[in-house]
mmCIF file as gemmi writes it, N, C-alpha and C atoms, coordinates in Angstrom:
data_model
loop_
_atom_site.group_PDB
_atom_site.id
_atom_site.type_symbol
_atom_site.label_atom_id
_atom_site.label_alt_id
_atom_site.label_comp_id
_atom_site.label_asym_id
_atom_site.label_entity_id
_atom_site.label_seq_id
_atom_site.pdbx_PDB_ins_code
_atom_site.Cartn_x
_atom_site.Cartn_y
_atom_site.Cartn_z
_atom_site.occupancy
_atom_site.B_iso_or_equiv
_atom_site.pdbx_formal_charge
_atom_site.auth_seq_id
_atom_site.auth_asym_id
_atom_site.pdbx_PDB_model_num
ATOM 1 N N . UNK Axp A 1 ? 101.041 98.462 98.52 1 0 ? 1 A 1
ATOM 2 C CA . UNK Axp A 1 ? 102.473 98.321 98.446 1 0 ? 1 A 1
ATOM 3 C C . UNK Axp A 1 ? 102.837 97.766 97.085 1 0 ? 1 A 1
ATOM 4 N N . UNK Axp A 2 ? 104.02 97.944 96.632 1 0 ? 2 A 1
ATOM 5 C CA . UNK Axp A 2 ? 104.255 97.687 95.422 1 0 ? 2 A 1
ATOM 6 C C . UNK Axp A 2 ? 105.966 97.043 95.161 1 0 ? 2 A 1
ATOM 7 N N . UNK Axp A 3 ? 105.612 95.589 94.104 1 0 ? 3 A 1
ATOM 8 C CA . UNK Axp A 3 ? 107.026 95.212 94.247 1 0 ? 3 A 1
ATOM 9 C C . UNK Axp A 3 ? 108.114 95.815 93.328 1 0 ? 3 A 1
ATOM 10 N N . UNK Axp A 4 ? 109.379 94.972 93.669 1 0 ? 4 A 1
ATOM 11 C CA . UNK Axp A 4 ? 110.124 95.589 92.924 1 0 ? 4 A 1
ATOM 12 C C . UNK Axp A 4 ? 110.784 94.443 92.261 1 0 ? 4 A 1
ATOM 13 N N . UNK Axp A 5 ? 111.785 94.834 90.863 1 0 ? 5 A 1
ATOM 14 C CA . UNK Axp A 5 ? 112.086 93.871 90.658 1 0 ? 5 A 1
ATOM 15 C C . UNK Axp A 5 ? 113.51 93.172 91.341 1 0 ? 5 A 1
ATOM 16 N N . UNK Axp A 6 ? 113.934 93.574 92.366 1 0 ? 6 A 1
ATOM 17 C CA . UNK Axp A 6 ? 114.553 92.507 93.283 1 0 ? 6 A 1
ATOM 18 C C . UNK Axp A 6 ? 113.581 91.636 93.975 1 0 ? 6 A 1
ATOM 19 N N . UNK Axp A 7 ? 112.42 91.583 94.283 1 0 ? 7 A 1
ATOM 20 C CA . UNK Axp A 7 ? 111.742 90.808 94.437 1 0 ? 7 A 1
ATOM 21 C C . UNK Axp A 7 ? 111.727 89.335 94.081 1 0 ? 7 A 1
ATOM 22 N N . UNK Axp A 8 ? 112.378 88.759 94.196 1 0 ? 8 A 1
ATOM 23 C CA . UNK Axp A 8 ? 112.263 86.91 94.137 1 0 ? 8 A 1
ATOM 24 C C . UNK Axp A 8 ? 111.509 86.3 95.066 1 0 ? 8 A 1
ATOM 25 N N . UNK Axp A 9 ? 110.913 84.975 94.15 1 0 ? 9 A 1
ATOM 26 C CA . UNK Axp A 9 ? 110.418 84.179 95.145 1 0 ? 9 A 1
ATOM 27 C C . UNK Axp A 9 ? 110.834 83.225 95.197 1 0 ? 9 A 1
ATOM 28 N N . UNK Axp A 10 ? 111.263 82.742 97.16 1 0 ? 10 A 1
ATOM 29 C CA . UNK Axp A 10 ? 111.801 81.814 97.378 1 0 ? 10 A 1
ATOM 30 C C . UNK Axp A 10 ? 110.669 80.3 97.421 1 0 ? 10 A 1
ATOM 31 N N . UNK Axp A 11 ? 109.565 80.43 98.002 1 0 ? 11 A 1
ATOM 32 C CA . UNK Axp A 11 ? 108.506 79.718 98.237 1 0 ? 11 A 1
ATOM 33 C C . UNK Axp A 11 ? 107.432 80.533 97.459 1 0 ? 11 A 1
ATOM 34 N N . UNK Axp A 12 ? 106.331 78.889 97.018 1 0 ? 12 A 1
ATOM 35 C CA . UNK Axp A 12 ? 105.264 79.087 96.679 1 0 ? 12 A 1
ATOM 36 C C . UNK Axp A 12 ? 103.913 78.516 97.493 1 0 ? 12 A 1
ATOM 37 N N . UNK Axp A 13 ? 103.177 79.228 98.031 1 0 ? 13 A 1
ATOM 38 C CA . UNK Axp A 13 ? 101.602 78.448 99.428 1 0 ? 13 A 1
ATOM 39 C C . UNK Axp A 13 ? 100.803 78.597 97.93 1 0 ? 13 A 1
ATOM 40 N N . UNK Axp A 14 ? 100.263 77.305 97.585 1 0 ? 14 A 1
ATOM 41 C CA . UNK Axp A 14 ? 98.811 77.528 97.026 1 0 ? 14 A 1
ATOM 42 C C . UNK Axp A 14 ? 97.878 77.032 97.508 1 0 ? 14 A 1
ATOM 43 N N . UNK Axp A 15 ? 97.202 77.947 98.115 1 0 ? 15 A 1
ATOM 44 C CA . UNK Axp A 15 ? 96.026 77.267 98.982 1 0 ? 15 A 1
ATOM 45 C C . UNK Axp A 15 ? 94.636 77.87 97.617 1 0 ? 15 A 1
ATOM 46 N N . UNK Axp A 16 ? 95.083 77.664 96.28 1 0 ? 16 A 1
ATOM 47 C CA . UNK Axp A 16 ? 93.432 78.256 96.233 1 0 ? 16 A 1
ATOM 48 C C . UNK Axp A 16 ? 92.495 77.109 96.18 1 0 ? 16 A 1
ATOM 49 N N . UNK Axp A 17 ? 91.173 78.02 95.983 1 0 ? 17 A 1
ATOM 50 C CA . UNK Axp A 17 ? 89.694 77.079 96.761 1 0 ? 17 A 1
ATOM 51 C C . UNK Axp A 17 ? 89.738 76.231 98.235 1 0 ? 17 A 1
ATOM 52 N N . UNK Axp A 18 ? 90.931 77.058 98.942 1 0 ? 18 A 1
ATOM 53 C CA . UNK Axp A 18 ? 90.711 76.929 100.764 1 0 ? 18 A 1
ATOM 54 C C . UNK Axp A 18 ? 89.689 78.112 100.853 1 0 ? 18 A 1
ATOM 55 N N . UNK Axp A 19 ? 89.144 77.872 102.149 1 0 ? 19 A 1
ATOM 56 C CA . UNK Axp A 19 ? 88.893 79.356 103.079 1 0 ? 19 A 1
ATOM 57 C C . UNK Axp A 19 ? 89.126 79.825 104.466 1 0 ? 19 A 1
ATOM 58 N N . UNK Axp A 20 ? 88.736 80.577 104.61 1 0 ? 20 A 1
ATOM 59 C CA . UNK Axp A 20 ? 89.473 81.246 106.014 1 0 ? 20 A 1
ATOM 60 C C . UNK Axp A 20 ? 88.989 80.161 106.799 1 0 ? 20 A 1
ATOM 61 N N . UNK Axp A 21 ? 90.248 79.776 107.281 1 0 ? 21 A 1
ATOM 62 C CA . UNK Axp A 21 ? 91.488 80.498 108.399 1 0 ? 21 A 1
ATOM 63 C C . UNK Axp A 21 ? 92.507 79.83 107.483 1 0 ? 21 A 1
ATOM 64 N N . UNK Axp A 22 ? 92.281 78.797 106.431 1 0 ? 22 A 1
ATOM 65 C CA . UNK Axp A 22 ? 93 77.984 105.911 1 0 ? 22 A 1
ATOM 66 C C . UNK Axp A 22 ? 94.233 78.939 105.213 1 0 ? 22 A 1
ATOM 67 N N . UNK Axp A 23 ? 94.455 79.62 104.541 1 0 ? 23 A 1
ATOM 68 C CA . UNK Axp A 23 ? 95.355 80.703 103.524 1 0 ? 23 A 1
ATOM 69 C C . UNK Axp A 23 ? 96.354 81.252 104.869 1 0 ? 23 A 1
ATOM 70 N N . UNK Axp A 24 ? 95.61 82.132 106.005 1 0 ? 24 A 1
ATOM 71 C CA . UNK Axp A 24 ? 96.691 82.461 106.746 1 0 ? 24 A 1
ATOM 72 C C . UNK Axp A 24 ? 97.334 81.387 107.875 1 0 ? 24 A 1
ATOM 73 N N . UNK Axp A 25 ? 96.622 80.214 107.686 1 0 ? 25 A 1
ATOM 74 C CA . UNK Axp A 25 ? 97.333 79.094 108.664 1 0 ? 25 A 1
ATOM 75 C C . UNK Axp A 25 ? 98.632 78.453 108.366 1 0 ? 25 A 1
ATOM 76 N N . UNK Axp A 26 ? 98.346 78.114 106.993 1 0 ? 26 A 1
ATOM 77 C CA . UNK Axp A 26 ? 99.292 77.446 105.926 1 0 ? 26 A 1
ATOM 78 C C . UNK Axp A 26 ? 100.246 78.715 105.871 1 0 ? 26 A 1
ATOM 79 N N . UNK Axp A 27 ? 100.342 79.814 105.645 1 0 ? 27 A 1
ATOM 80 C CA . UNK Axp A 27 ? 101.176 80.712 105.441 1 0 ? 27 A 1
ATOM 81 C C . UNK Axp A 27 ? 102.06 81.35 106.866 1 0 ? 27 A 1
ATOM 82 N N . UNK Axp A 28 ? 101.65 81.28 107.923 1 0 ? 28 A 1
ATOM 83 C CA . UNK Axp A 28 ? 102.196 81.358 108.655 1 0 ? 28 A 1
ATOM 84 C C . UNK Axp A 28 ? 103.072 80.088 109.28 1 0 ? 28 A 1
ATOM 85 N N . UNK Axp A 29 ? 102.507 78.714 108.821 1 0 ? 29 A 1
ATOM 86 C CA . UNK Axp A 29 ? 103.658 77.734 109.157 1 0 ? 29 A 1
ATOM 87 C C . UNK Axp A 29 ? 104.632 77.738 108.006 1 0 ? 29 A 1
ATOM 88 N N . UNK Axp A 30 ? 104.595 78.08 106.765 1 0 ? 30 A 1
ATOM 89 C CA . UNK Axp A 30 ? 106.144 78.27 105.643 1 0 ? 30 A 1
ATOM 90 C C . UNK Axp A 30 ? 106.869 79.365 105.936 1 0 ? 30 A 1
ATOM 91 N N . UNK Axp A 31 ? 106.21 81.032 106.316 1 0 ? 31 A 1
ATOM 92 C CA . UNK Axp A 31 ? 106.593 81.83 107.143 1 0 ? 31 A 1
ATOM 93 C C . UNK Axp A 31 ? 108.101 81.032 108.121 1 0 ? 31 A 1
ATOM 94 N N . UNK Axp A 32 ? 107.046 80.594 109.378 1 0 ? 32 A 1
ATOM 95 C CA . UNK Axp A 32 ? 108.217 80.204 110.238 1 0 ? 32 A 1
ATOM 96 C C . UNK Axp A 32 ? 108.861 79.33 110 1 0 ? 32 A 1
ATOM 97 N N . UNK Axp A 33 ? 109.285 78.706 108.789 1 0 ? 33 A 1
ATOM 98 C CA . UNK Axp A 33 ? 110.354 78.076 108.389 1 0 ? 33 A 1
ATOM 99 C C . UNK Axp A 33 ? 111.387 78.809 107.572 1 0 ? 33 A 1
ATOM 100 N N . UNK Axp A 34 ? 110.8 80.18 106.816 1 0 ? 34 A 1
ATOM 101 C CA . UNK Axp A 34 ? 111.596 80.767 106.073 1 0 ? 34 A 1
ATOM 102 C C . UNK Axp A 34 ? 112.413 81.173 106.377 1 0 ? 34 A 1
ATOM 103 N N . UNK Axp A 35 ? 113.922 81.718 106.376 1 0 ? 35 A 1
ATOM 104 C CA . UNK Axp A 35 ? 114.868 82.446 106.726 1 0 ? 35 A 1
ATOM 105 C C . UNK Axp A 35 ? 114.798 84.12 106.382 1 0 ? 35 A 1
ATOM 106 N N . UNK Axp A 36 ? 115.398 85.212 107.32 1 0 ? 36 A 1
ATOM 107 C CA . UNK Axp A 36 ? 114.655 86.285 107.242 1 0 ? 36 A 1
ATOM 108 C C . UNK Axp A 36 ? 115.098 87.055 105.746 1 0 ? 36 A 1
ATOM 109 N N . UNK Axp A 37 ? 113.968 87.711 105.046 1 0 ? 37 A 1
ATOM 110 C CA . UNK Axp A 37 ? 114.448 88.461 103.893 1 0 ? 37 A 1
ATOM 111 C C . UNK Axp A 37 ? 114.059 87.31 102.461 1 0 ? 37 A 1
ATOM 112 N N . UNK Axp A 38 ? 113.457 86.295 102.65 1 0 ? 38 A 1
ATOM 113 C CA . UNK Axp A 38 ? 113.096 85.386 102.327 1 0 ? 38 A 1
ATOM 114 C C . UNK Axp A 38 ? 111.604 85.853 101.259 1 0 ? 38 A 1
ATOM 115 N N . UNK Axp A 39 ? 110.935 85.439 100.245 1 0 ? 39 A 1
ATOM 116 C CA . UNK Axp A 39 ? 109.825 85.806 99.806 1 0 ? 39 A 1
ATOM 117 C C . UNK Axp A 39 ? 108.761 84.962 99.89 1 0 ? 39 A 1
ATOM 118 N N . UNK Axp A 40 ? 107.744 84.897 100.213 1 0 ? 40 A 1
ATOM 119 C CA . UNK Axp A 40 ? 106.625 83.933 99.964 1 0 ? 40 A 1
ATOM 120 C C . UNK Axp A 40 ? 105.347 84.319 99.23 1 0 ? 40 A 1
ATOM 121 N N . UNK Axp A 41 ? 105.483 83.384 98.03 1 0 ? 41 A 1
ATOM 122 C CA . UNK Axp A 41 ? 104.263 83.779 97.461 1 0 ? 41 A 1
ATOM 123 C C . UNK Axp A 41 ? 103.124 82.967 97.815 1 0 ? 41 A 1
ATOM 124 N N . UNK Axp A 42 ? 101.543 83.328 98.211 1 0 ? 42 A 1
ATOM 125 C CA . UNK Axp A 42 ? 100.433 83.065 98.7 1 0 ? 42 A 1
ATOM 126 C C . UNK Axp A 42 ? 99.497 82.928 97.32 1 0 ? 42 A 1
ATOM 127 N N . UNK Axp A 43 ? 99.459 81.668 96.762 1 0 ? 43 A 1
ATOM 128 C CA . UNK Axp A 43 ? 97.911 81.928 95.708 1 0 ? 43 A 1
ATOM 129 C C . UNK Axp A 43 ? 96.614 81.581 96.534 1 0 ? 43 A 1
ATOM 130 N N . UNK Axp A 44 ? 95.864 82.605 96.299 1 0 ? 44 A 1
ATOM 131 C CA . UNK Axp A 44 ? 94.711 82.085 96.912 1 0 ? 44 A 1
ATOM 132 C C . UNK Axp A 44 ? 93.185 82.813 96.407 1 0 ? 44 A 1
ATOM 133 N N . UNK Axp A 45 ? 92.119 81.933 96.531 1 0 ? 45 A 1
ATOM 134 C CA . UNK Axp A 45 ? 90.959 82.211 96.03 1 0 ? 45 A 1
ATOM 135 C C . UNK Axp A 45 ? 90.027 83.057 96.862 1 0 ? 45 A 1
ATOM 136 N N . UNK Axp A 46 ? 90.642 82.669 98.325 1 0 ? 46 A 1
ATOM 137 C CA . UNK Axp A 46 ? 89.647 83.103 99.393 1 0 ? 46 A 1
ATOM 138 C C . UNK Axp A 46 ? 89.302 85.051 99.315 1 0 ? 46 A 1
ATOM 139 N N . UNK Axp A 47 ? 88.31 85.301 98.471 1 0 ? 47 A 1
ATOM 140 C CA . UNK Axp A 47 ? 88.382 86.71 99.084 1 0 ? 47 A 1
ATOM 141 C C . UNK Axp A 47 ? 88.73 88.103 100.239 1 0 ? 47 A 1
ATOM 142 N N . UNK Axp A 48 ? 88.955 86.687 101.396 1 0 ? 48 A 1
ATOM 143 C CA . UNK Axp A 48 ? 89.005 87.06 102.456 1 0 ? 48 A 1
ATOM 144 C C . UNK Axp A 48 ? 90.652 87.159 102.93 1 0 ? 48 A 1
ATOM 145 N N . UNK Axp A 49 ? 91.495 86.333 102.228 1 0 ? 49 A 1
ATOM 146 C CA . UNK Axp A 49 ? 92.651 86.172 102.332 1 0 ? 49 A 1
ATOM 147 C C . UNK Axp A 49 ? 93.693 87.055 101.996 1 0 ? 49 A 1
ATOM 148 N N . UNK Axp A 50 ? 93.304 88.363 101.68 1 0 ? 50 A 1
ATOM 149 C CA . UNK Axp A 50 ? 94.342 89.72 101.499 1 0 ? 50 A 1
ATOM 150 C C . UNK Axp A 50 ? 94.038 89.88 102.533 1 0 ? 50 A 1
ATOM 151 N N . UNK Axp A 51 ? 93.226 90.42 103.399 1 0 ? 51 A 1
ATOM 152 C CA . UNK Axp A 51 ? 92.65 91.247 104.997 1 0 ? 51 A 1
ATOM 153 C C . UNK Axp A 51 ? 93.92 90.106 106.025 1 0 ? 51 A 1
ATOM 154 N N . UNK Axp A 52 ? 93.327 88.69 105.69 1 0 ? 52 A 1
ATOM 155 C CA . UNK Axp A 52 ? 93.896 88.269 106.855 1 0 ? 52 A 1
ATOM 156 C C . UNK Axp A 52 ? 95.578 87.982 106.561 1 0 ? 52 A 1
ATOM 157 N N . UNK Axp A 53 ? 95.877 88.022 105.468 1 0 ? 53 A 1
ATOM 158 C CA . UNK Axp A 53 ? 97.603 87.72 105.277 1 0 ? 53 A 1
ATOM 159 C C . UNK Axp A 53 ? 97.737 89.185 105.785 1 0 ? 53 A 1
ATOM 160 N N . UNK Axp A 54 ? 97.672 90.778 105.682 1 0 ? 54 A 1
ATOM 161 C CA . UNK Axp A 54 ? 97.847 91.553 106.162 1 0 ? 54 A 1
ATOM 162 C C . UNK Axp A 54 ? 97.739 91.711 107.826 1 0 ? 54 A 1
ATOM 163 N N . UNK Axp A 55 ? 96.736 91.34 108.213 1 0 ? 55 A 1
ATOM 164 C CA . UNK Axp A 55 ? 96.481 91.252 109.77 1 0 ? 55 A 1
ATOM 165 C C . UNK Axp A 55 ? 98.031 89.642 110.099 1 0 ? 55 A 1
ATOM 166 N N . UNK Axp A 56 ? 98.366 89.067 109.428 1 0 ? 56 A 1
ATOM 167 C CA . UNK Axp A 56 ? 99.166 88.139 109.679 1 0 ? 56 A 1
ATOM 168 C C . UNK Axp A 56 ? 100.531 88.848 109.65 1 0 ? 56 A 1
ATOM 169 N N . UNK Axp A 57 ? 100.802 89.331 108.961 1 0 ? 57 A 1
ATOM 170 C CA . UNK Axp A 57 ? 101.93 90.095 108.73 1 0 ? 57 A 1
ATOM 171 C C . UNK Axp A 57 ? 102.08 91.251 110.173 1 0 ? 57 A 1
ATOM 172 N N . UNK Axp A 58 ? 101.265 91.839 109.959 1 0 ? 58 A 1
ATOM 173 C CA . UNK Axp A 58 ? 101.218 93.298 111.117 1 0 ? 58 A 1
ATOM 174 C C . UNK Axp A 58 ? 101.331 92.512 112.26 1 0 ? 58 A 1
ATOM 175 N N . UNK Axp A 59 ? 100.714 91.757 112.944 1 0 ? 59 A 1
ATOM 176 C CA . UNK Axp A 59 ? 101.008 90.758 113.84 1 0 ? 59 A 1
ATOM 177 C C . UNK Axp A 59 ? 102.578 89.998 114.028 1 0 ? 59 A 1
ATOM 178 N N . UNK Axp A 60 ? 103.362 89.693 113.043 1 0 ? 60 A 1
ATOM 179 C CA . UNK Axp A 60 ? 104.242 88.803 113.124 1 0 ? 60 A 1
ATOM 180 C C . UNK Axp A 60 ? 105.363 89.625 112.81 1 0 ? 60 A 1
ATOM 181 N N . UNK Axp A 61 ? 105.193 90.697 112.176 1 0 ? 61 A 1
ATOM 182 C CA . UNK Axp A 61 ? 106.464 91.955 111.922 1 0 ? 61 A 1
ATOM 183 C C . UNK Axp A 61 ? 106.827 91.155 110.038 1 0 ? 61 A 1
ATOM 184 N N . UNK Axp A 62 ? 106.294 90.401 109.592 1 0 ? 62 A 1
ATOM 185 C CA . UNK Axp A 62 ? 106.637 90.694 108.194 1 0 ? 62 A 1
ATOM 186 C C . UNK Axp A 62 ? 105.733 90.984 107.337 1 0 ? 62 A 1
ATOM 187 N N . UNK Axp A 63 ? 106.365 91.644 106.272 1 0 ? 63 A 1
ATOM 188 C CA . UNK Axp A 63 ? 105.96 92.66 105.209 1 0 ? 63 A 1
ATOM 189 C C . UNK Axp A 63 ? 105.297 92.339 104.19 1 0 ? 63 A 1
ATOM 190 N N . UNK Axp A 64 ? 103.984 92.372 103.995 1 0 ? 64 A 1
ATOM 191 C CA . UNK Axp A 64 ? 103.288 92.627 102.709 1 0 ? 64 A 1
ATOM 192 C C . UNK Axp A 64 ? 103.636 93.067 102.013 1 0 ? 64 A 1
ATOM 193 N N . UNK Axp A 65 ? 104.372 92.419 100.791 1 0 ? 65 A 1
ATOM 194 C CA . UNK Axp A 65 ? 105.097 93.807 99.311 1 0 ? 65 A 1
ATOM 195 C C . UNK Axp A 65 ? 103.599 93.975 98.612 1 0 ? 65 A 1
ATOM 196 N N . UNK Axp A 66 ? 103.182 93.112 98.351 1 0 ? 66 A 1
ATOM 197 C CA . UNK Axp A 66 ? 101.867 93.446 97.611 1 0 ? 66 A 1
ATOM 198 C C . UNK Axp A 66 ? 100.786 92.098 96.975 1 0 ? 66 A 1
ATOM 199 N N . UNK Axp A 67 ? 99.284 92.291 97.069 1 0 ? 67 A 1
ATOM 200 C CA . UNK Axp A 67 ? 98.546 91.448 96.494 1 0 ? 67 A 1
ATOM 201 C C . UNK Axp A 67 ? 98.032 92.24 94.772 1 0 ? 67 A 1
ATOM 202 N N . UNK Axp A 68 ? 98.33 90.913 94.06 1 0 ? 68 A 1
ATOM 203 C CA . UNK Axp A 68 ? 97.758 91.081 92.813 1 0 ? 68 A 1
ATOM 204 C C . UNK Axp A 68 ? 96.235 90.034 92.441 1 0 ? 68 A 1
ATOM 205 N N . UNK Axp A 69 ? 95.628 90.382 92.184 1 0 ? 69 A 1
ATOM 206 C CA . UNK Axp A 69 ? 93.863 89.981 91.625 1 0 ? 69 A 1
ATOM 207 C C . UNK Axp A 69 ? 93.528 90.008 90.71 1 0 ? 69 A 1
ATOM 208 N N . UNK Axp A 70 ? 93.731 88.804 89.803 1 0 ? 70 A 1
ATOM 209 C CA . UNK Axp A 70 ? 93.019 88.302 88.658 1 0 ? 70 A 1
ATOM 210 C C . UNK Axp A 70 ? 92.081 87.379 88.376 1 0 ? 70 A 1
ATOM 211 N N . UNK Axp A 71 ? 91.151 87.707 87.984 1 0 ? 71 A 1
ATOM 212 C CA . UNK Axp A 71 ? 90.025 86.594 87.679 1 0 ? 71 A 1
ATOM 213 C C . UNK Axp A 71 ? 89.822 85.713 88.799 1 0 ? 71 A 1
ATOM 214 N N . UNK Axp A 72 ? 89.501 86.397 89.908 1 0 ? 72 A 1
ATOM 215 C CA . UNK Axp A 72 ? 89.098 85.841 91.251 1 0 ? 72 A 1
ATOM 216 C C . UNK Axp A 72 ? 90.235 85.233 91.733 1 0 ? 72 A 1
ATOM 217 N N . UNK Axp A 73 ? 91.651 85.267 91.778 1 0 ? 73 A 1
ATOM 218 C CA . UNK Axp A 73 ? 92.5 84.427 91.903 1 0 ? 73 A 1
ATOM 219 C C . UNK Axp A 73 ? 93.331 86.009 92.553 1 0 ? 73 A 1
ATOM 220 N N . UNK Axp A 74 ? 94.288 85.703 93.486 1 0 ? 74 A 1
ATOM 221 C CA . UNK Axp A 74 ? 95.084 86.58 94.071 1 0 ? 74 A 1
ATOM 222 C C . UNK Axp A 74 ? 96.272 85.711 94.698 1 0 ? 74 A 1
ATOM 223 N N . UNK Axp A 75 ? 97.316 86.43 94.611 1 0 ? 75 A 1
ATOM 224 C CA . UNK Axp A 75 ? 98.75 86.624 94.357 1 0 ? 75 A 1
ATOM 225 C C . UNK Axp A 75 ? 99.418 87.474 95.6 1 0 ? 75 A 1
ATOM 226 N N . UNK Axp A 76 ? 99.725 86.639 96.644 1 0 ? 76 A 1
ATOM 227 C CA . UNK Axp A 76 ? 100.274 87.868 97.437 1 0 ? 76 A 1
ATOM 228 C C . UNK Axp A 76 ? 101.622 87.615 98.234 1 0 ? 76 A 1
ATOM 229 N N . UNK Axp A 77 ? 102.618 88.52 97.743 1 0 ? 77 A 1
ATOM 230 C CA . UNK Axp A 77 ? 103.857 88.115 98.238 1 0 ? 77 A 1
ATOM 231 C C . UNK Axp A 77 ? 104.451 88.836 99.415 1 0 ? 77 A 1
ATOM 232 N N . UNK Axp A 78 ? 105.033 87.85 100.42 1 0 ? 78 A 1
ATOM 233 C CA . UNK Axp A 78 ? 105.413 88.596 101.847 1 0 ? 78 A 1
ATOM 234 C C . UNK Axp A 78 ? 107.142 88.336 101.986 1 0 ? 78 A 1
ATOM 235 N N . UNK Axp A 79 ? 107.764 89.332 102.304 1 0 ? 79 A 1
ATOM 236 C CA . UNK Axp A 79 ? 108.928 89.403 102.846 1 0 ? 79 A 1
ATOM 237 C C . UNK Axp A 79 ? 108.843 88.655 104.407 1 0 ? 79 A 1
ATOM 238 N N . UNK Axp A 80 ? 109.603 87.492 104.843 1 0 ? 80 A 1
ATOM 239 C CA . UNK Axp A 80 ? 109.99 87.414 106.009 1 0 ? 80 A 1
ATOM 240 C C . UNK Axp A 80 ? 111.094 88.16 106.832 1 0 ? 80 A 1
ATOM 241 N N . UNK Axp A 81 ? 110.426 88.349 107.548 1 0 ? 81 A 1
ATOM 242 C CA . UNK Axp A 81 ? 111.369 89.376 108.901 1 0 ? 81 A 1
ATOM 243 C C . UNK Axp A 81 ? 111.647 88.984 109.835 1 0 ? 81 A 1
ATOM 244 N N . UNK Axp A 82 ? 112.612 88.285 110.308 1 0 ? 82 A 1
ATOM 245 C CA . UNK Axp A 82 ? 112.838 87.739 111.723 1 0 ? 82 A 1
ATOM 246 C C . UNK Axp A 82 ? 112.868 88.383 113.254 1 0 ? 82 A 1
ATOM 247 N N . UNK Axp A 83 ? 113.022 89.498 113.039 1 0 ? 83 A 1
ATOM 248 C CA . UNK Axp A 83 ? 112.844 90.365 114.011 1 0 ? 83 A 1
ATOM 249 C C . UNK Axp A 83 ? 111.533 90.891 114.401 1 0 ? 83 A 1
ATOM 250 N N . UNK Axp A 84 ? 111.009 90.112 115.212 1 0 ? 84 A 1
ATOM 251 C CA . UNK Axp A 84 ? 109.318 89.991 115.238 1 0 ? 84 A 1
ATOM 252 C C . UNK Axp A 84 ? 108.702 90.898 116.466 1 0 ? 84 A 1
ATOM 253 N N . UNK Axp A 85 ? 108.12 91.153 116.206 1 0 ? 85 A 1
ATOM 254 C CA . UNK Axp A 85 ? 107.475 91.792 117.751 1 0 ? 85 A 1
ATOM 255 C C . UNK Axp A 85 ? 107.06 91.052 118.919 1 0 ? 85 A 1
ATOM 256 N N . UNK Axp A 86 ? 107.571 92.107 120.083 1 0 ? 86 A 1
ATOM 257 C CA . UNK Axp A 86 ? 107.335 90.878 120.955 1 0 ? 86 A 1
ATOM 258 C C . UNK Axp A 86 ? 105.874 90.079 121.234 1 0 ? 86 A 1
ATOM 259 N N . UNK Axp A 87 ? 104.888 90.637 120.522 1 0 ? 87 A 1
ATOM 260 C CA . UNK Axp A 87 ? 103.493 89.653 121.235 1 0 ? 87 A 1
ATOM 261 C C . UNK Axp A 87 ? 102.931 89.039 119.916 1 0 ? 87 A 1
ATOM 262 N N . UNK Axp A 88 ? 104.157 88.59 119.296 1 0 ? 88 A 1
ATOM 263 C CA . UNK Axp A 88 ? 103.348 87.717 117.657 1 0 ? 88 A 1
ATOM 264 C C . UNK Axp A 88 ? 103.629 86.152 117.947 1 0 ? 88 A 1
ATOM 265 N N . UNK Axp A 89 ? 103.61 85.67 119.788 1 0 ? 89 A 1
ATOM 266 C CA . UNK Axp A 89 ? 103.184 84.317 119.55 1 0 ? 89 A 1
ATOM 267 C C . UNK Axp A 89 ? 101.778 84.612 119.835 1 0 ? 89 A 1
């Protein structure tokens, strides 16, 4: 997925040098504080932490615009969506 430049970010999660479960734990509690249409950017080191912010998202009904990866370091910003599906408690 790819952003655009309306893209703002409202929040910043830096969890880097956490690891899993830590990146999508922390991101799903600023998530449910965000208001919908909202941006959150995710820094994180965990290799593992694009797979699971995606599986977090598909689960909760908000949107992955896109992860960026530099020098072991990744960048990944999610649209909040309030209109969630029904089985994302």
């Amino acid at each position: 997925m790819t952003s655009t430049d309306s893209d703002s970010i409202d929040r910043t999660l830096d969890v880097r040098g956490q690891d899993c479960p830590i990146p999508a734990l922390e991101a799903r509690r600023y998530l449910d504080e965000m208001k919908s249409g909202e941006v959150l950017e995710v820094l994180s080191t965990d290799p593992l932490a694009e797979m699971d912010l995606q599986i977090l998202c598909d689960r909760l009904g908000h949107e992955l615009i896109e992860t960026r990866i530099q020098g072991g370091e990744q960048s990944t910003l999610i649209r909040v969506n309030r209109s969630r599906p029904a089985d994302a408690d």
